[in-house]
N, C-alpha and C positions, 0 to 999 in steps of 0.2 A: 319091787318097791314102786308106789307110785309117789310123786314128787308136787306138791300143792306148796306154793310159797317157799322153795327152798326146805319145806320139811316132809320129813319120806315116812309114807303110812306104808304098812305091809300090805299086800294084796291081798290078804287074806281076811282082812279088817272086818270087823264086824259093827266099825263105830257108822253114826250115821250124817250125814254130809245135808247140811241144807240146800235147799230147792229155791231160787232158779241159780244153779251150782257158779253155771258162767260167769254171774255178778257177784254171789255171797261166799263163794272160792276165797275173793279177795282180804274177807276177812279172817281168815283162816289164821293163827297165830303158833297155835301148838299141837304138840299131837301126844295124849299120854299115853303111853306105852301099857302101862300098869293095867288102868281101867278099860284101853283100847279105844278113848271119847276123841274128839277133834275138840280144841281149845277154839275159839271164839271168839273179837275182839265186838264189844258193844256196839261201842258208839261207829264203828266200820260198817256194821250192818246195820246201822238206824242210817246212815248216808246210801250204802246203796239204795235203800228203799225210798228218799230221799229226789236222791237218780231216776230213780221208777216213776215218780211224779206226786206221790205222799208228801202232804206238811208234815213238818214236823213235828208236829202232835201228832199225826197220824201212822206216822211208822210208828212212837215210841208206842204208841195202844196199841199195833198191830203186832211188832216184838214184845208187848207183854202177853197178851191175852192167846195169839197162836203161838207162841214160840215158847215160851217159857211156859206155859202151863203143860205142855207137853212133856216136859223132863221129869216129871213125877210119872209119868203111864208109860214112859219107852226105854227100853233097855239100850247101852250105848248112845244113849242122845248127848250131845254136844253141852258142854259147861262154857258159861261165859264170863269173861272177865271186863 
């Protein structure tokens, strides 16, 4: 098992984990089993980006336009709440 946030993804996961892992780990909330996806917390990753040196206008159009339009093309991409 590997253990992100107090919650244990199987090793064998095929869900997928966003990039740069170190900072956006943090937001990490849930893991569903079901689908095999990493749960997501939003507004978690608009602040590390935030961190990163992005206004805040800036992360939100970067989290929408890379990040979320991705989960229509990628199988196991991450769901956000």
């Amino acid at each position: 098992m590997i253990l992100i946030n107090g919650i244990q993804i199987p090793e064998d996961t095929k869900s997928i984990k966003l990039e740069p892992s170190p900072e956006l780990d943090k937001a990490i909330v849930d893991y569903d089993e079901d689908n095999d996806i990493l749960i997501y917390d939003t507004k978690a990753i608009i602040n590390c980006f935030i961190k990163q040196g992005m206004s805040e206008e800036a992360a939100y159009e970067w989290f929408h336009y890379n990040t979320l339009r991705t989960a229509d093309y990628v199988k196991n991409y991450p769901n956000f709440i």
